[in-house]
C-alpha positions as CSV (number, residue, x, y, z in Angstrom):
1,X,47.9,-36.2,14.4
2,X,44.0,-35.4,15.2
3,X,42.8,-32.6,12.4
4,X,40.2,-30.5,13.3
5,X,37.4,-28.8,11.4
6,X,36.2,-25.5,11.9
7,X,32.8,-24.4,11.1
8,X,32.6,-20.6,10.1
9,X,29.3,-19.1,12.3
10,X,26.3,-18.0,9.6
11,X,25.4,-14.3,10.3
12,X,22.4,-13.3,9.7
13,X,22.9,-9.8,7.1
14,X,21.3,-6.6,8.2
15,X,18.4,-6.6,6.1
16,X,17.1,-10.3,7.7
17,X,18.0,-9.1,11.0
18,X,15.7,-5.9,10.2
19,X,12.8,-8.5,8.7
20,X,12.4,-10.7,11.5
21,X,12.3,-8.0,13.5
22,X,9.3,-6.3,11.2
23,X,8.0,-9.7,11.1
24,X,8.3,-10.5,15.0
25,X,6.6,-7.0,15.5
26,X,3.6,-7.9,13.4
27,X,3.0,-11.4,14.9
28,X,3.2,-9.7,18.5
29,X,0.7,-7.4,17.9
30,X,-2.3,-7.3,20.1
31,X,-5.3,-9.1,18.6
32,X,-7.7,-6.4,19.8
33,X,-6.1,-4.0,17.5
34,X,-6.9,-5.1,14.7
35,X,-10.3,-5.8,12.9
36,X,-9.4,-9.9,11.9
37,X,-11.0,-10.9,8.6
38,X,-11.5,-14.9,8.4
39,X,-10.7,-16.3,5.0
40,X,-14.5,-17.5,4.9
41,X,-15.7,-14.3,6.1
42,X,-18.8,-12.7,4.5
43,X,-17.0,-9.4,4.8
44,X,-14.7,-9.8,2.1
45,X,-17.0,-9.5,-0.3
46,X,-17.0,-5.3,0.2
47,X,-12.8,-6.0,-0.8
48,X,-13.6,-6.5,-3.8
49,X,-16.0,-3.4,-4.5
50,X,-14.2,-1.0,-7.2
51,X,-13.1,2.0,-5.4
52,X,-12.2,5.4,-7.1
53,X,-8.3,5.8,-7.0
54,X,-6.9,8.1,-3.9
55,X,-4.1,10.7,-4.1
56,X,-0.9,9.5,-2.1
57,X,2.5,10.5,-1.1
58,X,5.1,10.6,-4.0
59,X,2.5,11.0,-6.7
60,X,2.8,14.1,-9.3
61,X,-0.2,16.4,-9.7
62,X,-0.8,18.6,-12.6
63,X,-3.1,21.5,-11.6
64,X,-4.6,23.7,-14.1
65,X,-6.3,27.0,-13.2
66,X,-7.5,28.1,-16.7
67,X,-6.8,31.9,-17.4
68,X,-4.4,32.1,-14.2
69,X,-0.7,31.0,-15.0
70,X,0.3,31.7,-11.5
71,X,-2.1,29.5,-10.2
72,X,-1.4,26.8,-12.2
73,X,1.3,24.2,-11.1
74,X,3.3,21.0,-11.5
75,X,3.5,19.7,-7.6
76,X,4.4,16.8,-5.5
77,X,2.8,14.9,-2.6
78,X,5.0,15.7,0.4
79,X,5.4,13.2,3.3
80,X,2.7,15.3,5.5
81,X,0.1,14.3,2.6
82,X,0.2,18.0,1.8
83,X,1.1,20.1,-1.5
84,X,2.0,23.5,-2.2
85,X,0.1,25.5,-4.5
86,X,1.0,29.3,-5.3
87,X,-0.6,31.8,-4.0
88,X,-3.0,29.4,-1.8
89,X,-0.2,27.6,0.7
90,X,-0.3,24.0,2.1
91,X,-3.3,21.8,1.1
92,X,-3.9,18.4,2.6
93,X,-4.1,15.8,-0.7
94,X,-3.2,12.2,0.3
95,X,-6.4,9.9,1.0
96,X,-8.5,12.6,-1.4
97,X,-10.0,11.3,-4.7
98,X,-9.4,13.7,-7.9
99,X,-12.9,15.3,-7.4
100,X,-12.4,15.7,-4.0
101,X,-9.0,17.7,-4.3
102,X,-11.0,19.9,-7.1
103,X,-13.4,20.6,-4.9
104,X,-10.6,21.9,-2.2
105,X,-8.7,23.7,-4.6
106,X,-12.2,25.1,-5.8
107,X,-12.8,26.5,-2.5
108,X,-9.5,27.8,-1.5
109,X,-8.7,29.7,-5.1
110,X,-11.9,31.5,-5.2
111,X,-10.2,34.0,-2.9
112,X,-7.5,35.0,-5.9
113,X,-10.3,33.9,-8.7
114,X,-14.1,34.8,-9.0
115,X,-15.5,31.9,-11.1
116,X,-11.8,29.4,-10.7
117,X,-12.3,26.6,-13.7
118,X,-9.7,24.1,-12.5
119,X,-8.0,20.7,-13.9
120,X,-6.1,18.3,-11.6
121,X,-4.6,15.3,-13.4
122,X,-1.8,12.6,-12.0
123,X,1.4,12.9,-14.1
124,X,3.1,10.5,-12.0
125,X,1.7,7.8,-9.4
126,X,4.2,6.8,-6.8
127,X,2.6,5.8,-4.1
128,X,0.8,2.5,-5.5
129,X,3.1,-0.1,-3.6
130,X,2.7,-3.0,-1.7
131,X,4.9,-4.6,0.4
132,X,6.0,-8.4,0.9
133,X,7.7,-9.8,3.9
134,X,8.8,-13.0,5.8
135,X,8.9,-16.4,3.3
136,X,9.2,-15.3,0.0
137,X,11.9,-15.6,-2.7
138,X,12.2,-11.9,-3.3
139,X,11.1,-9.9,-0.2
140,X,10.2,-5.7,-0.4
141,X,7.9,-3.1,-2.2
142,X,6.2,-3.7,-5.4
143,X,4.8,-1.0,-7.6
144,X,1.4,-1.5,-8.7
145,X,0.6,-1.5,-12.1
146,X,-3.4,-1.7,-12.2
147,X,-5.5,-4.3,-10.8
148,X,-3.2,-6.6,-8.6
149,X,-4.7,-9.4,-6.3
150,X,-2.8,-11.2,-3.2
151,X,-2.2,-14.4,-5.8
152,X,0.0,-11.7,-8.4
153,X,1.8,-9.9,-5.5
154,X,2.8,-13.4,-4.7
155,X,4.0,-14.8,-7.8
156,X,5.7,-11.3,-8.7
157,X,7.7,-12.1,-5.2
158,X,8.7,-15.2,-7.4
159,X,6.9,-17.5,-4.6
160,X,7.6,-19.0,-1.5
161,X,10.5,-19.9,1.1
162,X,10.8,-23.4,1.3
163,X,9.8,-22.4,5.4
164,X,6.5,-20.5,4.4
165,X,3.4,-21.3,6.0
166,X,1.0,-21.0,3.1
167,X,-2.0,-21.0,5.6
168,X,-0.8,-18.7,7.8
169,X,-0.6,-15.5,5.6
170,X,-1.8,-12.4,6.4
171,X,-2.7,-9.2,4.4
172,X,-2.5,-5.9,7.1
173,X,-4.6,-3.1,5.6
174,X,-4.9,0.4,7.5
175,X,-8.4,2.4,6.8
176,X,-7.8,5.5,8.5
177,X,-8.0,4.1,12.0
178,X,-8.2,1.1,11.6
179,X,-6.2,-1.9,11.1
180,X,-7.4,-5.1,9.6
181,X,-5.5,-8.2,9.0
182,X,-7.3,-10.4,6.4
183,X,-6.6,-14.1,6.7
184,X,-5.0,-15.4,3.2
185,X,-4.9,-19.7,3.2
186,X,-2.8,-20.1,-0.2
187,X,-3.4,-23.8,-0.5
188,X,-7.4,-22.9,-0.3
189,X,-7.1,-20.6,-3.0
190,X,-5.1,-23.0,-5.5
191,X,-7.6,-25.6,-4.6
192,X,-10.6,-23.0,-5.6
193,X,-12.0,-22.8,-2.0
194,X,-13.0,-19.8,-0.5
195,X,-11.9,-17.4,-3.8
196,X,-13.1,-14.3,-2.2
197,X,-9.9,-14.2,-0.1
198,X,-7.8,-13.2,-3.6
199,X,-8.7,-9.8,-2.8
200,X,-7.6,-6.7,-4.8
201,X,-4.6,-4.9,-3.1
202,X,-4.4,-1.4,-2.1
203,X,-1.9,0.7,-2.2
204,X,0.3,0.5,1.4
205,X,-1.3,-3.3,1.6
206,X,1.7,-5.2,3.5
207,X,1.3,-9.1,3.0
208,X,3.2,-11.3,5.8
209,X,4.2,-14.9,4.8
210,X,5.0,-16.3,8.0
């Protein structure tokens, strides 16, 4: 009597259905949208340039307004960007730097304050992530803790896929309007050619092992 031998159909889970399609999006995009950055491109030098850290959605904000309690606040970066502050109403924080958001809150309190002496400090930072998909071990968000370069972010994802294309990798950024993918060759790196792609990440940075 013939036996016969069934083989029980692999389904792909949810979450690597939703990845290929994230990852599918990404590699459809039109060119022209984005600003592309060669891995041997003089312009990654400016990547590299210290830049003063930027308020963003999730982070904590302790605001001081010396000799006003009612003024002064605990508060939270809402999706719109925006906090709450007594008194004052809805002001746009995300993308502002400390003194930047000072200055703001400077101008706006004056109307309740003559000569407003104000503190902001970040109690807690939320929105430093950076995101891995496609051929990694250990796909998602990472928090940021500090200084992290496209090398960490990678080894933090515990490496690759046996499937990822280690030349192929891209790093999306968005500046404002713009969208730049940055070319990232892996085995270049290792090898010590072409360093200045290791760039420092930003928070919202999305790196795509293909």
């Amino acid at each position: 009597m013939a036996s016969h031998t069934k083989t029980a159909a692999v389904l792909p889970s949810a979450g690597h259905i939703l990845m290929i399609l994230v990852v599918s999006t990404v590699l459809s995009s039109c060119a022209s949208e984005y600003n592309i950055v060669r891995q041997d491109s003089q312009q990654l030098t400016a990547f590299h340039q210290a830049e003063p850290y930027t308020v963003g959605y999730g982070d904590t904000l302790r605001i001081l307004v010396w000799g006003d309690d009612k003024l002064s606040t605990e508060t939270v970066v809402r999706p719109d960007g925006k906090i709450s502050i007594p008194l004052v109403g809805d002001i746009q924080a995300e993308g502002l730097t400390i003194n930047d958001l000072r200055a703001e809150l400077t101008k706006r309190i004056r109307t309740y304050v003559k000569e407003p002496n104000i503190s902001v400090s970040v109690g807690t930072i939320k929105s430093m992530k950076v995101y891995l998909i496609g051929e990694v071990a250990r796909p998602g968000e990472q928090e940021m803790e500090g200084h992290m370069d496209v090398l960490q972010a990678l080894s933090r994802a515990g490496g690759f896929t046996i499937y990822a294309k280690k030349t192929k990798i891209q790093i999306i950024r968005r500046e404002g309007n713009r969208k730049i993918k940055i070319r990232f060759n892996y085995n270049q790196v290792i090898r010590g050619k072409n360093l200045n792609q290791n760039i420092p990440l930003k928070p919202g940075d999305v790196i795509l092992v293909p």
